[in-house]
C-alpha positions in Angstrom: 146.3 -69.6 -57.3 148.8 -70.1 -54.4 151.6 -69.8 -55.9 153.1 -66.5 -57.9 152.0 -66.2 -61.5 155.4 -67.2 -63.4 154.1 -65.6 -66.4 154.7 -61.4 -66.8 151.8 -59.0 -66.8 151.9 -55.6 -68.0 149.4 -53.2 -66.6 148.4 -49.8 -68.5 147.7 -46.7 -66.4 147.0 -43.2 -66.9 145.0 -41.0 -64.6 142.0 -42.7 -62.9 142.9 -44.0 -59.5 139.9 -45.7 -58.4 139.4 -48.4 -61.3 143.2 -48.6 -60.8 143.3 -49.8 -57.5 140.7 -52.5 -58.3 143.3 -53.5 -61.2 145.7 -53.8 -59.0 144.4 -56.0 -56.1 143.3 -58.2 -58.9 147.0 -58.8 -59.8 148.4 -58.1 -56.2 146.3 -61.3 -55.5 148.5 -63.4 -57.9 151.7 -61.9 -57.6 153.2 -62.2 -60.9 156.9 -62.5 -60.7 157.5 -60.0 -63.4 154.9 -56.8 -63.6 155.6 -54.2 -66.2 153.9 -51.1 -65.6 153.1 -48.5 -68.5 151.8 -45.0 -67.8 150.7 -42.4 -71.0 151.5 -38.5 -69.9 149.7 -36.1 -68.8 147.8 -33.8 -71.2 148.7 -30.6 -72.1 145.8 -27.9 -71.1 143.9 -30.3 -68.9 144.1 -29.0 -65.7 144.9 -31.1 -62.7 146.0 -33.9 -64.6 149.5 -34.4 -64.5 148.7 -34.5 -60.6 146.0 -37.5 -61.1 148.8 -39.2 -62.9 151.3 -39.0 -60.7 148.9 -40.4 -58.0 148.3 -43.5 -60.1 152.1 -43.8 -60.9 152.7 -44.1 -57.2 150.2 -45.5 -55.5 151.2 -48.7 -57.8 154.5 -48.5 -57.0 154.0 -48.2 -53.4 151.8 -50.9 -52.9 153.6 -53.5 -55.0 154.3 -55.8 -51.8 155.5 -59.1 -52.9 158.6 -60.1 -54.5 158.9 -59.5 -58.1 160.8 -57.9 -60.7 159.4 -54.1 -61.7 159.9 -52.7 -64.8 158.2 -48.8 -65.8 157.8 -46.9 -68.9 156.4 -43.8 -67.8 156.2 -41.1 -70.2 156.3 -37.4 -69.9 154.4 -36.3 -73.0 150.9 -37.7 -73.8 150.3 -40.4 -77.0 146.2 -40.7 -76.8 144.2 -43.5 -76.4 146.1 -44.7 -79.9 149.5 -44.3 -79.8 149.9 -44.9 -75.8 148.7 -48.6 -75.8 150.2 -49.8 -78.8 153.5 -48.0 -77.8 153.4 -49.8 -74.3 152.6 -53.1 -76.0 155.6 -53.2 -78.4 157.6 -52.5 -75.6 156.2 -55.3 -73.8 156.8 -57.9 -76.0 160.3 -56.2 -77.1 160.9 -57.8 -73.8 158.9 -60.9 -73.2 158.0 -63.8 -75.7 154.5 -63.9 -73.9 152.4 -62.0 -71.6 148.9 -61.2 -69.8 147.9 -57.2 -70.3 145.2 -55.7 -68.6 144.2 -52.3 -69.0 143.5 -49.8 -65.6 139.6 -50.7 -66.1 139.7 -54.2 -66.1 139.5 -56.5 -62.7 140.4 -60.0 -63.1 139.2 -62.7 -61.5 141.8 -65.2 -59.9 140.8 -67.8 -62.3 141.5 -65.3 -65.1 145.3 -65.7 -64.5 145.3 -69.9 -64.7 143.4 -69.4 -67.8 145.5 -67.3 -69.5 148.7 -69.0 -68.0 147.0 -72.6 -69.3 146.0 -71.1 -72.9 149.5 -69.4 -73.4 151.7 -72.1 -72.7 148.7 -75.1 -74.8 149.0 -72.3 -77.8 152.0 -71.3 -77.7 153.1 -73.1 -80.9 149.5 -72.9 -82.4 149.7 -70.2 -84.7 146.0 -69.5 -85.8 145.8 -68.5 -82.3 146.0 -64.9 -81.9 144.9 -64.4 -78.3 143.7 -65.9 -75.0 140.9 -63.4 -74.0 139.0 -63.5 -70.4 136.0 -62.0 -71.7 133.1 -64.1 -72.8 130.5 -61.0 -72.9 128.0 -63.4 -74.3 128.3 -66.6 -71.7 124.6 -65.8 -70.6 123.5 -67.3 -74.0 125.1 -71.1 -73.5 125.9 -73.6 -71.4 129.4 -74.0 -69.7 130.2 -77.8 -71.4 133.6 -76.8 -71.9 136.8 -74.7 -70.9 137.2 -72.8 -74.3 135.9 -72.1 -76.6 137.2 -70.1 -80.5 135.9 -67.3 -82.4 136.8 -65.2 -85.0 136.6 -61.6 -82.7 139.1 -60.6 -80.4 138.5 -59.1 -77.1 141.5 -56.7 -75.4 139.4 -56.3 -71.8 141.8 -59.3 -70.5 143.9 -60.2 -72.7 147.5 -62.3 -73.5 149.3 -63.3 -76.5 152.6 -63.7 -77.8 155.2 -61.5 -79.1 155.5 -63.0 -82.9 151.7 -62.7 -83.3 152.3 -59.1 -82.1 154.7 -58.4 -84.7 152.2 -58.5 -87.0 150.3 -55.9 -86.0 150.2 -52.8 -88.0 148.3 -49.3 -87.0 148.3 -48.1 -90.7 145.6 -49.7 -93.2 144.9 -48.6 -97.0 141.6 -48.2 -98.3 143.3 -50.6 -100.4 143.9 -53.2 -97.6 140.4 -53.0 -96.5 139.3 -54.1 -100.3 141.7 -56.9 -100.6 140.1 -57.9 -97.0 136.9 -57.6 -97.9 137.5 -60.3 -101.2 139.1 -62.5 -99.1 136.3 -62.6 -96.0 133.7 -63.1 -99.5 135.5 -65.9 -100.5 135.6 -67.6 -97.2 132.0 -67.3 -96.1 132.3 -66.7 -92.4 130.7 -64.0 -92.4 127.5 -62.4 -93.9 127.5 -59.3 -96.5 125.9 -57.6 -94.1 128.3 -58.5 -91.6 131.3 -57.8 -94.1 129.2 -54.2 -95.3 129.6 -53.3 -91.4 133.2 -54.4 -90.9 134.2 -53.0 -94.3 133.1 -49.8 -92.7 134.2 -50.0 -89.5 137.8 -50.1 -91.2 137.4 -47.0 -93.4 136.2 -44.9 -90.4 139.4 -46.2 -88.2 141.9 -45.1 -91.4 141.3 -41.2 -90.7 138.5 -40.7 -88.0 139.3 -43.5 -85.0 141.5 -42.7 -81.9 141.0 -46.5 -80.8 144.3 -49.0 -81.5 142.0 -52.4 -81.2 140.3 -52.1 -84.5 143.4 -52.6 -86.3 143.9 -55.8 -84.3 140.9 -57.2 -85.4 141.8 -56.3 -89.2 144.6 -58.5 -88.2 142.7 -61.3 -87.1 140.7 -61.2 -90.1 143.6 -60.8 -92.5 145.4 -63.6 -91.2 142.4 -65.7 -90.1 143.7 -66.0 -86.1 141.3 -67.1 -83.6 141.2 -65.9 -80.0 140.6 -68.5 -77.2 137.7 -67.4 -74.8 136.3 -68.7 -71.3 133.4 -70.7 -71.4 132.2 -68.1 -68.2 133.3 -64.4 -68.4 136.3 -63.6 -66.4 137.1 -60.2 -66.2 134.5 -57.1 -64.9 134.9 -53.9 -67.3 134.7 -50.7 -64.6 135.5 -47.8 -66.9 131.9 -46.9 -67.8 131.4 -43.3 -66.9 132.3 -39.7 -67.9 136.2 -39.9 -66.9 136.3 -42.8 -69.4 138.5 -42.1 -73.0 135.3 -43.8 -75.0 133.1 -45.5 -72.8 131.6 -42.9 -71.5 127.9 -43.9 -71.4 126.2 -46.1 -68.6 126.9 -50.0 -69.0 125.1 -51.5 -72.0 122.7 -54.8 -70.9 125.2 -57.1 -72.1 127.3 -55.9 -69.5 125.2 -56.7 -66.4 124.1 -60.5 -67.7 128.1 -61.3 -67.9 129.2 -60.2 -64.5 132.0 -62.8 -63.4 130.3 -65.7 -61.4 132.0 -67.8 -59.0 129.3 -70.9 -60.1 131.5 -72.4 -62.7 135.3 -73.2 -62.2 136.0 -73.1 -65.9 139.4 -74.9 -65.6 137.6 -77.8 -64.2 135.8 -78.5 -67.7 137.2 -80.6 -70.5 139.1 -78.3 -72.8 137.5 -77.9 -76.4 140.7 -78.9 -78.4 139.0 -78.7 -82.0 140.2 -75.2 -83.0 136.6 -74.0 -85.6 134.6 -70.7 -84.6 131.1 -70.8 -83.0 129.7 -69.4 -85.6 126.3 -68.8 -83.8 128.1 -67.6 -80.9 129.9 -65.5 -83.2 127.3 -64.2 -84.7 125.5 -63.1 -81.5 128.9 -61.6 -80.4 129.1 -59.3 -83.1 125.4 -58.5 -83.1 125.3 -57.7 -79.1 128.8 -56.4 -78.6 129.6 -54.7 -82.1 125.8 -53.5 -83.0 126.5 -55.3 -86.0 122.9 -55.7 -87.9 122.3 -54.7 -91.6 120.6 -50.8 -90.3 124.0 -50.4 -88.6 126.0 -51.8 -91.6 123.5 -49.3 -93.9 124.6 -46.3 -91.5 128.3 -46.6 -91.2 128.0 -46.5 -95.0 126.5 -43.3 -95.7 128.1 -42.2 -93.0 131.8 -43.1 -94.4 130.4 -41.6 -97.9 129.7 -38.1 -96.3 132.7 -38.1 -94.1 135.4 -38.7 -97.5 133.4 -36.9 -99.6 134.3 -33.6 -97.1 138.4 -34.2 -96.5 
């Protein structure tokens, strides 16, 4: 990309400076013209902390070399791995119609940018699309015939959107909601009952047990049916494995290591794929690798719900 990215990009920091800087060159190499910047605080009790963040905080500001406009919202008090995204988010697209986001644990590849600039501006007025993701964590499995592709899953490592699909989102969900969801996934056959047993679950235990904010984004995509557009090749690296991580804290699962970014395939060279209709074999395997989503799994989350509500 040679010249700066017109559309804005909000990056979310906290306190890991290493994946940060990796973030960073990957948008320093497209220079967005706008770049919002979003930093949770510091915990209370964790010691050394508020000095980690502050060293994230400014070694992004200082090293913001090209010319574009800054915008911060760096907080004082800490919000979790929740609030603190979804907060930053809002704010985001209080501001901007549409945008690119990428989290401090998620490098970009160049083409990344020119995919998400192409999909938000073909989309924009497509309003089953929910997303333009750079993650295709299952690109191993098929060949690269064309641009895009659609599915029924989101995928935040990557991600942009627009701010009247965002408006939609909603962090509070009703054991009633999740029933009402569950008819209406039944009566449209996408997806398995063992598929909807394991997503039906997944939704109870993020009502009173989850610290995450994306699973109520996929609710969303399943209430209102959105698609996300994905790479044909995978575009962005995940580097938050590891102990310091908020959830990912175990080594990187296989899927991981087969969808490395490639430079072999310049996706925005392919024909797009302009019939919007999920893979629904890709889909499949995308929920089965990514999500663990098989019928034991399904079976678990179950009994597990069942013990959990049966003790509050």
């Amino acid at each position: 990309m040679n010249r700066p990215l017109k559309i804005p990009v909000l990056l979310l920091i906290f306190n890991r400076i290493n994946t940060t800087k990796q973030v960073f060159n990957s948008i320093r190499r497209v220079k967005p013209q706008k770049l919002y910047v979003a930093a949770d605080g510091p915990r209370d009790g964790v010691a050394g902390e508020k000095e980690m963040v502050n060293a994230v905080r400014s070694y992004v500001m200082q090293n913001i070399d090209w010319d574009c406009e800054i915008v911060t919202l760096f907080r004082h008090k800490n919000l979790g791995g929740k609030y603190a995204p979804i907060d930053a988010i809002t704010w985001f697209f209080e501001h901007e119609r549409m945008g690119i986001i990428l989290e401090d644990d998620c490098v970009a590849t160049t083409e990344f940018f020119r995919f998400c600039e192409w999909g938000l501006e073909k989309y924009d007025h497509e309003k089953r699309i929910g997303m333009i993701t750079g993650s295709n964590l299952v690109d191993y499995a098929y060949n690269a015939r064309y641009r895009n592709g659609f599915s029924i899953y989101f995928n935040p490592w990557g991600w942009a959107s627009w701010s009247d699909r965002w408006q939609n989102y909603d962090a509070c969900l009703s054991f009633g909601d999740i029933t009402e969801l569950d008819i209406k996934l039944k009566e449209e056959g996408l997806l398995t009952v063992w598929e909807r047993l394991f997503w039906k679950n997944v939704f109870k235990h993020t009502i009173g047990f989850s610290t995450t904010w994306d699973f109520y984004l996929q609710f969303l995509f399943f209430r209102r049916s959105l698609f996300s557009v994905y790479p044909t090749k995978n575009l962005i690296m995940n580097i938050g494995f590891g102990s310091n991580a908020t959830r990912t804290k175990s080594p990187p699962p296989a899927y991981w290591r087969k969808s490395l970014p490639s430079n072999d395939v310049d996706v925005m060279s392919l024909p797009v794929c302009e019939r919007i209709e999920a893979n629904v074999d890709r889909d499949r395997l995308y929920a089965k690798t990514i999500w663990n989503c098989t019928p034991l799994t399904a079976i678990k989350l179950t009994f597990t719900n069942l013990f959990r509500y049966m003790r509050v």
